[in-house]
C-alpha positions in Angstrom: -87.6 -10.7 33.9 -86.3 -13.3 31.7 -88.9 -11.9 29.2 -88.3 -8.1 29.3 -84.2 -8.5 29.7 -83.3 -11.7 27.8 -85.9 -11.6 24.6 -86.8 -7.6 24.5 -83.0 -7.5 25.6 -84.0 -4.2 27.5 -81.6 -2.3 29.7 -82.4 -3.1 33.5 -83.8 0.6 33.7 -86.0 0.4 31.4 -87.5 -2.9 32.2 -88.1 -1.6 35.5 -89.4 1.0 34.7 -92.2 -0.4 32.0 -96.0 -0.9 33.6 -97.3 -4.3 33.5 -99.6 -3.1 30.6 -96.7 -2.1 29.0 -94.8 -5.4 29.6 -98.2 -6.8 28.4 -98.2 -5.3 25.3 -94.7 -5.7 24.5 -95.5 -9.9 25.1 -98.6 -9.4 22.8 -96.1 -7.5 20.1 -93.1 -10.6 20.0 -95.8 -14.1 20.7 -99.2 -12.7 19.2 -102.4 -12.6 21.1 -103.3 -15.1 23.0 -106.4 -17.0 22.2 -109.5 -16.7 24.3 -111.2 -19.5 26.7 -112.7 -22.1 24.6 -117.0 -21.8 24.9 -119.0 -24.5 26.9 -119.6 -26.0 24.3 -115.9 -26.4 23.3 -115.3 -27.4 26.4 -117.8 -30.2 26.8 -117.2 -31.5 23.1 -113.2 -31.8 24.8 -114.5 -33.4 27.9 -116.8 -36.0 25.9 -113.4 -36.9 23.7 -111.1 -37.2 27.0 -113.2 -38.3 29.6 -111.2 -38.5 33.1 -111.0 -42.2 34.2 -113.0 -43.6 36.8 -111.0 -43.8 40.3 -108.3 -41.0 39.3 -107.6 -38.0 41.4 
């Protein structure tokens, strides 16, 4: 809501009445698109740099 009446400062009828895709879109359109999951290997490149400590939970 804050989104769709505070940044896209829409009136409350037409925020309602937007689909989620829409809504989507409109959130693509102001912060970009958002960047995909890293790949396995990404991800074990980042777990091999910040290990989790031993005992932790």
């Amino acid at each position: 809501m804050a989104f769709g009446l505070g940044v896209l400062r829409l009136p409350s009828r037409d925020f309602w009445s937007m689909t989620p895709r829409e809504l989507f879109c409109a959130a693509e359109g102001v912060y970009g698109v958002a960047p995909g999951a890293p790949s396995r290997a990404a991800l074990e490149d980042l777990m091999r740099q910040f290990p989790d400590s031993q005992g932790s939970t």
